[in-house]
N, C-alpha and C positions, 0 to 999 in steps of 0.2 A: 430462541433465547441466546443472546451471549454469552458466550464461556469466558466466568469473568476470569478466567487464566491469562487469557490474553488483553486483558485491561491493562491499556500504558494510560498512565497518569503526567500529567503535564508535567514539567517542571519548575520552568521560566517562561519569562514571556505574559503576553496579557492576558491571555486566561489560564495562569501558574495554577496548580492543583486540582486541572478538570480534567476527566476523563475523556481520552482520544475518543473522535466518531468515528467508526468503523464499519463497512467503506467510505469513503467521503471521496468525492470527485472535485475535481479543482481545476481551471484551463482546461475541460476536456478528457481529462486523464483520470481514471477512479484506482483509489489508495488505499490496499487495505493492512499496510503499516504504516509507520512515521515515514516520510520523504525527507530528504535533503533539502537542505535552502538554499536556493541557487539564484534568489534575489540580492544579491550583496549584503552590502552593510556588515557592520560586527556579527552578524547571525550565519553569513557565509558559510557553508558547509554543515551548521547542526541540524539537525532532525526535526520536523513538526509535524504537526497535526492540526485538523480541524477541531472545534471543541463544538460546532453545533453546525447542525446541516438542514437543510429545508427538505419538504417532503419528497423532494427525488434523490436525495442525498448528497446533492451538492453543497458544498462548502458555502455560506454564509461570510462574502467578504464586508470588507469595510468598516465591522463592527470590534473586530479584537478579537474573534472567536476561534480564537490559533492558542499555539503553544508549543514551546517543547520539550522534545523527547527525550529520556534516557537512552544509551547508544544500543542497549539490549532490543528495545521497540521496533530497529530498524531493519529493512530488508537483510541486509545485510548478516545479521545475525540470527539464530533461530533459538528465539526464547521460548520456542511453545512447544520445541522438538527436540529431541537430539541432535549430533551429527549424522547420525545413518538417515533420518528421514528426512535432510537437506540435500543427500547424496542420493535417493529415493526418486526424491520428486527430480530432480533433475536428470533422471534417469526417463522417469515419466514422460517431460518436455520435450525429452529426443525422442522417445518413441512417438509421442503426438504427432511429432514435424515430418515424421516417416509415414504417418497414415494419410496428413493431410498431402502429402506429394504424389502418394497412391491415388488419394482419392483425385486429385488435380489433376493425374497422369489421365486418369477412368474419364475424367469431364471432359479432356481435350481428346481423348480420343471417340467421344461419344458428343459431338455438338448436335444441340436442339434446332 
């Protein structure tokens, strides 16, 4: 179930006051806040979302099923955390990138 804490609500845009799909994959990439727009136009740089996804979760283009975000939604900010558990999980990310080099180091020195 969704923790509707982290329900971002549209804003603007064409599907204005719909609830972001969480994750939603789009070109390839899976989202699971608002994204930047980095298609141009006046939208340049605000925040969207998918507002409906098909059963793999991919974004539904073509139809309007977007929207955007308030700035809190975005990666960029942690509305569903503190500060400490943005400083946490990044703490996290480093330690990953250290296991995966171990374990990277372990495969090249052990080829099949």
């Amino acid at each position: 179930a969704m923790n509707t804490e982290r329900r971002c609500v549209t804003g603007s845009g064409p599907a204005a006051g719909s609830p972001c799909m969480f994750p939603f994959t789009y070109s390839g990439k899976t989202y699971s806040t608002c994204t930047q727009w980095i298609f141009g136009g006046e939208d340049q740089g605000k925040l969207w979302c998918s507002t409906q996804t098909d059963m793999f979760g991919r974004h539904i283009s073509g139809e309007g099923h977007y929207g955007f975000c308030q700035p809190q939604c975005g990666q960029k900010s942690t509305p569903f955390s503190g500060e400490n558990d943005r400083k946490k999980s990044s703490k996290e990310d480093s330690i990953d990138n250290v296991v995966f080099l171990e374990e990277l180091q372990v495969i090249l020195d052990n080829p099949k």
